[in-house]
Residue frames as qw, qx, qy, qz and C-alpha x, y, z in Angstrom:
[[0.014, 0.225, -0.797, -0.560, 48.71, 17.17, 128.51],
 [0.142, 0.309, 0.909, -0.242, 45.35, 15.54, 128.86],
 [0.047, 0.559, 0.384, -0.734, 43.77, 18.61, 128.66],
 [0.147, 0.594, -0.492, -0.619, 45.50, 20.40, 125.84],
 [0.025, -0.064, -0.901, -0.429, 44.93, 16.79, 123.57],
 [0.088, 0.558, 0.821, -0.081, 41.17, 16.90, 124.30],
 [0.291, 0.688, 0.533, -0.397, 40.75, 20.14, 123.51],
 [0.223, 0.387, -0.694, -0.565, 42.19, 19.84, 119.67],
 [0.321, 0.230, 0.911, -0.119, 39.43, 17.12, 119.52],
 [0.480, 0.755, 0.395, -0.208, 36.67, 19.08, 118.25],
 [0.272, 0.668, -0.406, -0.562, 39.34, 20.31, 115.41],
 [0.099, 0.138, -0.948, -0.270, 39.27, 16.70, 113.59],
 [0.834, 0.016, 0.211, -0.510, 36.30, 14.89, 112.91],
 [0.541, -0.199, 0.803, -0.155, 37.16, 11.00, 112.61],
 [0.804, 0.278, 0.413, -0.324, 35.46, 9.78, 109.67],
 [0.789, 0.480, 0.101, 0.370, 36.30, 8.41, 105.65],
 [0.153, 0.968, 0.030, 0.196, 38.07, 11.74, 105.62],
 [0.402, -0.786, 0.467, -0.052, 40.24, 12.01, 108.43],
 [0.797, -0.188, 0.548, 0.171, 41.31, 8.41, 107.44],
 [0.605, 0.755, 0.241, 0.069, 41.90, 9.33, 103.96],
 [0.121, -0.929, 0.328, -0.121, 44.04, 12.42, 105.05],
 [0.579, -0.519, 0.620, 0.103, 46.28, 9.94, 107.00],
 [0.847, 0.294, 0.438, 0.060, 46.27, 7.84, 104.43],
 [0.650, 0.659, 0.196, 0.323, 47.42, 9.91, 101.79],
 [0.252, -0.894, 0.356, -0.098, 49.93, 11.54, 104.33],
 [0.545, -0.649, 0.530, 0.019, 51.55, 8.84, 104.57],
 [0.730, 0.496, 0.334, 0.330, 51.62, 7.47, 100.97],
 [0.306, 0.926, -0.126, 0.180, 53.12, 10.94, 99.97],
 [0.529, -0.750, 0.395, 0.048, 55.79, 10.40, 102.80],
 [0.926, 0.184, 0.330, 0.005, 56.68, 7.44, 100.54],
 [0.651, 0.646, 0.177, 0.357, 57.77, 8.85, 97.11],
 [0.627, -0.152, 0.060, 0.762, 61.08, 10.43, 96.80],
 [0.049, -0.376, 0.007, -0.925, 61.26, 14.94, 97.55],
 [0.474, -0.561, -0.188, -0.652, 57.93, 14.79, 98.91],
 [0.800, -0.359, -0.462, 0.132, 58.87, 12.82, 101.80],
 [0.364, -0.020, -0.375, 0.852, 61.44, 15.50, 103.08],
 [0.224, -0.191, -0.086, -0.952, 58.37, 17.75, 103.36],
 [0.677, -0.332, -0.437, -0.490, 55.19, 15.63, 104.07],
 [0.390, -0.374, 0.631, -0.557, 54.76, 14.79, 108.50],
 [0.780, -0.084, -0.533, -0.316, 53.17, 11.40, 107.20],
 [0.672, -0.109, -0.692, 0.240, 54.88, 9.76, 110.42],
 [0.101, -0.119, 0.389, -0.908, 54.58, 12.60, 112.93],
 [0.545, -0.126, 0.038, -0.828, 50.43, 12.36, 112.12],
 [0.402, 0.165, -0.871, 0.228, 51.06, 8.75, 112.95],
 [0.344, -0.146, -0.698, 0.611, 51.81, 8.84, 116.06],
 [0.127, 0.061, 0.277, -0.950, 49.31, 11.79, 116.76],
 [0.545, -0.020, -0.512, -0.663, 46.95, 10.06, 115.25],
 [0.563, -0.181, -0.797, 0.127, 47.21, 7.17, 117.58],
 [0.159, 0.025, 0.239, -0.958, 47.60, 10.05, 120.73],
 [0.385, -0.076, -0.276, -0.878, 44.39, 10.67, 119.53],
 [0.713, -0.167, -0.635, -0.245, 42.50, 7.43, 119.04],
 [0.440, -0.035, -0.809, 0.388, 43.43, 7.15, 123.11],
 [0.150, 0.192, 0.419, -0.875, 40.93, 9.68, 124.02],
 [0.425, 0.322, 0.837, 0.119, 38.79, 7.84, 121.51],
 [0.379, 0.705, -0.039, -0.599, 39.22, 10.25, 118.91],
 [0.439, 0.597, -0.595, -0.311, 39.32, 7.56, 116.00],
 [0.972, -0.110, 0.159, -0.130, 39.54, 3.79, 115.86],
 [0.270, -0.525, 0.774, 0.228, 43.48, 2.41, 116.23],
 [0.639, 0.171, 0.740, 0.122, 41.98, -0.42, 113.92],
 [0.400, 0.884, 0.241, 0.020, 40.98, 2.33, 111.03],
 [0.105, -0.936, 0.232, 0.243, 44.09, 4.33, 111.48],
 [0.590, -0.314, 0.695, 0.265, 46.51, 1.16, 111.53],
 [0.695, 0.383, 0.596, 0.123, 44.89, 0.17, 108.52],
 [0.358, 0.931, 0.066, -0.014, 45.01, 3.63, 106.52],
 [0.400, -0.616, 0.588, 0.338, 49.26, 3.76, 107.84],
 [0.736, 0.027, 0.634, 0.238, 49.50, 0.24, 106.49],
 [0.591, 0.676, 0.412, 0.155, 47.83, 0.82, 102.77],
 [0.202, 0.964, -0.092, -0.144, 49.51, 4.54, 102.75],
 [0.424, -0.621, 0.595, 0.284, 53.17, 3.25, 103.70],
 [0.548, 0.018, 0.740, 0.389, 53.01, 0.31, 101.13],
 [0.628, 0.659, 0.413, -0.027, 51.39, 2.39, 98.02],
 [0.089, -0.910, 0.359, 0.185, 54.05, 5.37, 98.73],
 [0.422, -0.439, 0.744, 0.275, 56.52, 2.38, 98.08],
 [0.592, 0.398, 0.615, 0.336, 55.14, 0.69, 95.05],
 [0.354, 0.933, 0.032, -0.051, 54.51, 4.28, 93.39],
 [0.130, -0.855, 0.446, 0.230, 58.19, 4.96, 94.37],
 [0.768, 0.000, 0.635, 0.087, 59.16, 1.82, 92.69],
 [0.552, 0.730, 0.394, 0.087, 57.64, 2.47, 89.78],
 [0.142, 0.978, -0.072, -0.136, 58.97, 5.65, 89.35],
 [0.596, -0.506, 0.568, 0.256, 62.52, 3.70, 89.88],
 [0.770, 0.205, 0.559, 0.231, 61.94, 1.37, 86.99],
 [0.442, 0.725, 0.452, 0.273, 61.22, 3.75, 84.49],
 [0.161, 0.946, 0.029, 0.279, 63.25, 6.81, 85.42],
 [0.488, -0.826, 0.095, 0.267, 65.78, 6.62, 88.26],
 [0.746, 0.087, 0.344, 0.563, 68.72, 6.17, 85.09],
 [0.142, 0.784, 0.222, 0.562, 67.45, 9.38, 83.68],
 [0.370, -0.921, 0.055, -0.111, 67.58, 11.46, 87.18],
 [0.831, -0.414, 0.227, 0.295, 70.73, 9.93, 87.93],
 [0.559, 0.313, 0.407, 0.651, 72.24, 11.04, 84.71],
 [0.012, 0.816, 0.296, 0.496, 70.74, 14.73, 84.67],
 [0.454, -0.884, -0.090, -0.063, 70.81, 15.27, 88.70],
 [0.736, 0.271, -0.454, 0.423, 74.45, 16.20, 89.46],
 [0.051, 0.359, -0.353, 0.863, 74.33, 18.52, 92.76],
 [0.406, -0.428, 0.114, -0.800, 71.89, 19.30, 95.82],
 [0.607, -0.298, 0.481, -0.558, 69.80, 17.82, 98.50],
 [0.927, 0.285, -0.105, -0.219, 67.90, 15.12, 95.98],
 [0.615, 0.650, -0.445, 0.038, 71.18, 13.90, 95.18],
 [0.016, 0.538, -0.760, 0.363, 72.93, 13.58, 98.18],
 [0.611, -0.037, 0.704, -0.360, 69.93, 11.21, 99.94],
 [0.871, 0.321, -0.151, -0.339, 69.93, 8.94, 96.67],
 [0.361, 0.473, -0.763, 0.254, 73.64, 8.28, 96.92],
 [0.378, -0.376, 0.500, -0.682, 72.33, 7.54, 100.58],
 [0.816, -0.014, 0.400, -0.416, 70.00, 5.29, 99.81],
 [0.835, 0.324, -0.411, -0.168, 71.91, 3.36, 97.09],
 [0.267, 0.500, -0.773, 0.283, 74.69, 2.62, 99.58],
 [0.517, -0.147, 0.691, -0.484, 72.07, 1.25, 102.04],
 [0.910, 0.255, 0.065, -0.321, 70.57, -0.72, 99.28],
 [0.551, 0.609, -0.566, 0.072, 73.62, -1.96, 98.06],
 [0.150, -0.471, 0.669, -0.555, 74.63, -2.89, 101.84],
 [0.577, -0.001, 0.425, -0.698, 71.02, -4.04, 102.99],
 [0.057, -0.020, 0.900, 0.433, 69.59, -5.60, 99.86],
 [0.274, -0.533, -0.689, -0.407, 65.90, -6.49, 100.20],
 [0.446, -0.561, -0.487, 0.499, 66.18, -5.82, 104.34],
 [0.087, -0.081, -0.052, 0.992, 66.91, -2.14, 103.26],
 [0.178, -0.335, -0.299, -0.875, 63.59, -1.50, 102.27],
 [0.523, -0.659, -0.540, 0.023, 61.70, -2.79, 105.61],
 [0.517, -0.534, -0.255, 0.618, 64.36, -0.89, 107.60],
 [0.161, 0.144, 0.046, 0.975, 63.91, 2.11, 105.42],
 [0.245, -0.754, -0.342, -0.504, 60.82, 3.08, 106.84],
 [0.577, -0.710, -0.324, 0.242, 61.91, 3.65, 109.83],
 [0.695, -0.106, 0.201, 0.682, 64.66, 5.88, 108.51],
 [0.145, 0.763, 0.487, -0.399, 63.18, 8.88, 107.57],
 [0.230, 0.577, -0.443, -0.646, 64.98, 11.03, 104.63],
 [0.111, 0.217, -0.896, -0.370, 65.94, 7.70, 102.58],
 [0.465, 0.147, 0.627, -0.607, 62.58, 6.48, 103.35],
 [0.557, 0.655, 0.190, -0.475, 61.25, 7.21, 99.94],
 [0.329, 0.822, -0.331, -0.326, 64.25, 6.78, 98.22],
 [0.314, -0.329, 0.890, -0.042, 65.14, 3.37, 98.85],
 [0.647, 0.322, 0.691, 0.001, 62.28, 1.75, 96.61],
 [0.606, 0.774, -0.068, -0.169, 62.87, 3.81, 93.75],
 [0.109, 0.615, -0.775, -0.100, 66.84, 3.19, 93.92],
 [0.498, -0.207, 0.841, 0.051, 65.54, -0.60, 94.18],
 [0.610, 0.654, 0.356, -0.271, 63.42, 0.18, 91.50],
 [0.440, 0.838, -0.262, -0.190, 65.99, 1.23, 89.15],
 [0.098, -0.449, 0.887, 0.042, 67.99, -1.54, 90.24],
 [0.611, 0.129, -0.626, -0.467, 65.56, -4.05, 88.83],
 [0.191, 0.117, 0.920, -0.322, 64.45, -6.05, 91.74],
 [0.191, -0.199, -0.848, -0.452, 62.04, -8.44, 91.51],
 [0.411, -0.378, -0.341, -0.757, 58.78, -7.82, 92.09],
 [0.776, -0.414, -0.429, -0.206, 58.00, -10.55, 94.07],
 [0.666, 0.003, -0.392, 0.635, 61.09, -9.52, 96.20],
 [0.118, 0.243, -0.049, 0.962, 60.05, -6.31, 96.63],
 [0.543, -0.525, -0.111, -0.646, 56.33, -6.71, 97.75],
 [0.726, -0.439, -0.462, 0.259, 57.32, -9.44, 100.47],
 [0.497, -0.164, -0.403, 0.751, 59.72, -7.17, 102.02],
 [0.121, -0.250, -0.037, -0.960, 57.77, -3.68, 101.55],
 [0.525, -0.506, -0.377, -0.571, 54.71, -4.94, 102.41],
 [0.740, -0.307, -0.470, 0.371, 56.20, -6.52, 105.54],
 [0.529, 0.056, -0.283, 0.798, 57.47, -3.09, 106.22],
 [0.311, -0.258, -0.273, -0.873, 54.47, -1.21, 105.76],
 [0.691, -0.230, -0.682, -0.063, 52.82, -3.68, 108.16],
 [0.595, -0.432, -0.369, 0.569, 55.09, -3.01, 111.07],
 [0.338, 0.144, 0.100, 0.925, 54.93, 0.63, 110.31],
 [0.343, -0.359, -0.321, -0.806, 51.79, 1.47, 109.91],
 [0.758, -0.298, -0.547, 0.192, 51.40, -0.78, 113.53],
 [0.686, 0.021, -0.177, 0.706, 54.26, 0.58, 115.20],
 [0.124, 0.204, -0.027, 0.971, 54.08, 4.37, 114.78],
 [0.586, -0.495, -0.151, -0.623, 50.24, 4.79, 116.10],
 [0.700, -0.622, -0.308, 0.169, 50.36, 2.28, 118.80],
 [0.569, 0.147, -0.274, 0.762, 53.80, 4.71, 119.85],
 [0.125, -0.393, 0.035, -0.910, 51.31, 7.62, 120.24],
 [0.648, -0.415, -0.400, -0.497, 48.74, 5.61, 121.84],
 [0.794, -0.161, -0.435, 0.393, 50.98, 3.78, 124.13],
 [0.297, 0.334, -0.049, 0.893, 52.76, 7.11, 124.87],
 [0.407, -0.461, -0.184, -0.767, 49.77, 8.95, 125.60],
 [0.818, -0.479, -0.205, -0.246, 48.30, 6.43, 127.86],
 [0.742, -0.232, -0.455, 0.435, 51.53, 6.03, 129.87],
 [0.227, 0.160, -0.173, 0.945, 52.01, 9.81, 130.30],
 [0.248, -0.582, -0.191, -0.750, 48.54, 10.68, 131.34],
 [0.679, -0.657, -0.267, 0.192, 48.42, 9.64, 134.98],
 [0.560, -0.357, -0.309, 0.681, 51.28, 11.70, 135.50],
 [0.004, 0.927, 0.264, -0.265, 50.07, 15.08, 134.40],
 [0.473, -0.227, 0.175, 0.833, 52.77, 16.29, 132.52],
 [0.305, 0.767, 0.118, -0.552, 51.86, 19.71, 130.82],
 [0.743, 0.599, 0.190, 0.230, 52.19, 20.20, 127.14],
 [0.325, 0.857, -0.308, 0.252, 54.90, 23.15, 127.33],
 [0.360, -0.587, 0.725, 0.022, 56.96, 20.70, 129.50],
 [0.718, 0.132, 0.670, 0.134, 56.51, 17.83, 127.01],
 [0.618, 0.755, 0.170, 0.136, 57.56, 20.01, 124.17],
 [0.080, 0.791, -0.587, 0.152, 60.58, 21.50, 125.33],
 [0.805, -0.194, 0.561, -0.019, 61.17, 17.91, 126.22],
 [0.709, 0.530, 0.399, 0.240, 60.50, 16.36, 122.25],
 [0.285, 0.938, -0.199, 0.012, 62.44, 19.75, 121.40],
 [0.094, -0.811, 0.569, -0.102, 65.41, 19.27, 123.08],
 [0.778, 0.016, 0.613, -0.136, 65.17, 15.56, 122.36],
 [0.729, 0.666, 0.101, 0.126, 65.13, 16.38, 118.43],
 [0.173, 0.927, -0.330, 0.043, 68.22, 18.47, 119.01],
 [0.770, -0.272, 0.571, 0.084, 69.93, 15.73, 120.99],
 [0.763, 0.012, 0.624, 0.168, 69.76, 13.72, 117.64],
 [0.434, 0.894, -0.019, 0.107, 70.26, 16.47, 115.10],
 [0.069, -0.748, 0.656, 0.078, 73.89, 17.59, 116.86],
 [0.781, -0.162, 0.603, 0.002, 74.45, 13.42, 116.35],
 [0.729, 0.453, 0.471, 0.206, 73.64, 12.90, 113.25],
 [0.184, 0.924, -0.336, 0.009, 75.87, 16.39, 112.02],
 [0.471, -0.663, 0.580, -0.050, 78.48, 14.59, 113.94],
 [0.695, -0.153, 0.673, 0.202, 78.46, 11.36, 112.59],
 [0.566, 0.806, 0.167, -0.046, 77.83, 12.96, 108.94],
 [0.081, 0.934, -0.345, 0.041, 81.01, 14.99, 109.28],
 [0.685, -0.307, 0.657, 0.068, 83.04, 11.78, 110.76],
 [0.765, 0.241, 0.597, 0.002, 82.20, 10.21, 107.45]]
């Protein structure tokens, strides 16, 4: 594994850019559709990976998470205030639809707490500040807890790769035995989450 990460090095170069990239990976991850589609938390963690072979400064990276996680959430806000009555009225059917219901019932449930603990949630991720957004929370309710979430997020998910990385490289593990690992690791929690979908 050691190997194989050092020698994707010379494909990245480290500078405004690369931080930028993350940045605006993980701001897109934010905003409701584009988040089922955008790896904003995958390049995260690889990002951090990275920074342990000192491709990148964990202090630059954290920071770009941070800013992306919490802008992704104020855009999605916005968008909440000012439209989510319209979509909600118009959308009656498909994907979109099903992870709004999703996220109103966790907002409804959660309250403010729903929108720290949706980042870690991945579909509803995005969709949890616009459904608080259309539910008129207050501002000042909304940046304590987002930014607080965006904090431990943008923290959290790089040091995972970094931490990761550095605990797995003394033992040599190879990359095509640490992917069918993470493979068979996603599936694990894919047959789960069918399951408990289907329960419900």
């Amino acid at each position: 594994m050691d190997e194989w990460i050092k020698q994707t090095l010379p494909q990245f170069s480290p500078g405004f850019l690369y931080y930028l990239i993350l940045c605006g990976l993980t701001l897109a991850e934010g905003i409701p559709v584009f988040g089922l589609f955008v790896p904003g938390s995958v390049f995260c963690i690889s990002a951090g990976a990275l920074a342990f072979h000192g491709h990148g400064e964990m202090l630059y990276i954290c920071i770009a998470a941070i800013l992306g996680a919490i802008i992704g959430d104020i855009i999605s806000y916005i968008s909440g205030t000012r439209s989510a009555s319209w979509v909600l009225s118009r959308v009656q059917e498909g994907r979109f639809l099903r992870f709004l219901r999703r996220a109103e019932l966790f907002f409804a449930a959660h309250g403010g707490k729903s929108l720290l603990l949706a980042r870690f949630l991945g579909p509803v991720r995005g969709f949890v500040p616009f459904v608080a957004g259309g539910a008129r929370m207050r501002p000042g309710q909304f940046f304590l807890y987002t930014i607080s979430g965006g904090i431990l997020w943008g923290i959290i998910y790089p040091g995972v790769g970094y931490l990761g990385v550095k605990t797995l490289a003394p033992m040599n593990i190879s990359a095509p035995t640490l992917i069918i690992a993470g493979l068979c690791l996603v599936l694990v929690i894919l047959i789960y989450i069918k399951l408990k979908n289907s329960k419900s």
